[in-house]
N, C-alpha and C positions, 0 to 999 in steps of 0.2 A: 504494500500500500504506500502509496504517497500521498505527505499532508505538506500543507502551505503551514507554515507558521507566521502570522502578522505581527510585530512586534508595534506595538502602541506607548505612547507616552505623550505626558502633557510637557512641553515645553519649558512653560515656564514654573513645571516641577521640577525640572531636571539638574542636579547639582552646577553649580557655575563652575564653570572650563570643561566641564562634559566626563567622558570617563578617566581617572586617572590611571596613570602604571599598573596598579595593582590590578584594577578591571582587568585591562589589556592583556597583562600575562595571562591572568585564570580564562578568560576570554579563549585567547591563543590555544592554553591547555585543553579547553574542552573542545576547541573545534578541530582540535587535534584527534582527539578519543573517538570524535563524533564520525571523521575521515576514516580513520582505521577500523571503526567498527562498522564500516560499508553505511551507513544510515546519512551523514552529511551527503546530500549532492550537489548542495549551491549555498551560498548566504552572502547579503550583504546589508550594510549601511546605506541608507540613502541622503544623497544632497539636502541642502537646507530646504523650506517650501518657497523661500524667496527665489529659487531657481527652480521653480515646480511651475505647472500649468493646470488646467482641470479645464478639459471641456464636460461643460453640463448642456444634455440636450428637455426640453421641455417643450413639450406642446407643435413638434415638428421642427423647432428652432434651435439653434446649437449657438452656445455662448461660451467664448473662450476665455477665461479668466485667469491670469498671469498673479503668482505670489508674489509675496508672504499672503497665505488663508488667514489672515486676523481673527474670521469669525470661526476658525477651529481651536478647540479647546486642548483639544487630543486631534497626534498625527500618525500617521503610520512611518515610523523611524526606519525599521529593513524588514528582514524577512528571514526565512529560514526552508529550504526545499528539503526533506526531509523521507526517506524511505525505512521504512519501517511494517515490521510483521502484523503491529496492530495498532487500534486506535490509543489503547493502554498506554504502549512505549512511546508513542508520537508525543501525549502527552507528560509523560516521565522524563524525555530528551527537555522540552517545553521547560518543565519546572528547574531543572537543574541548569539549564539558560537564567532564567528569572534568578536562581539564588545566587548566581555568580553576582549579580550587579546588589546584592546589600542593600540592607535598609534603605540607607539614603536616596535611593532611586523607587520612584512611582511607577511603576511601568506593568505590563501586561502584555500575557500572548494571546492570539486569537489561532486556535488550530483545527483544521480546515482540513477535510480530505479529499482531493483531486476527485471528481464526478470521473464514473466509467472505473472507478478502482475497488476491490472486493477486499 
């Protein structure tokens, strides 16, 4: 099975200067663990929303809107592409992401499993 992982956070929860060293390394380590144990298949960070876009279409009309989302509270930070035997582990991989980043971070996974996967 493959799940998306959405990584969520609010901004301006987020400790000022972002993750420190110590994130990084345990970071490193786990994406490391996640590689060798076949389950990582992609992950990234993404750009700030100030270099973001959102087309919204409504009502037949499509409206391009250029960041910073002001009116978003919570963004979707990265992600995680994730293969995995079951919903169980997907979300176990999930939680052990989340505990790396510490109290001091706000954040949440949203985990998602690829349509057309059993």
């Amino acid at each position: 099975m493959r799940h998306l992982v959405l990584i969520r956070l609010d901004p301006s929860a987020a400790p000022e200067g972002g993750p420190d060293d110590q994130l990084m390394t345990d970071m490193n380590a786990l994406i490391e663990e996640m590689t060798k144990a076949g389950v990582l298949l992609d992950t990234a960070g993404l750009r700030p929303t100030e270099e973001g876009v959102r087309v919204r279409q409504s009502g037949g009309k499509q409206t391009v809107i250029d960041g910073p989302f002001t009116e978003s509270k919570e963004i979707i930070g990265g992600y995680c592409l994730l293969q995995t035997r079951s919903n169980e582990e997907a979300v176990e991989w999930a939680s052990r992401f989340l505990r790396v980043h510490g109290p001091e971070w706000e954040i949440e996974v949203e985990v998602r499993q690829l349509d057309g996967e059993s």
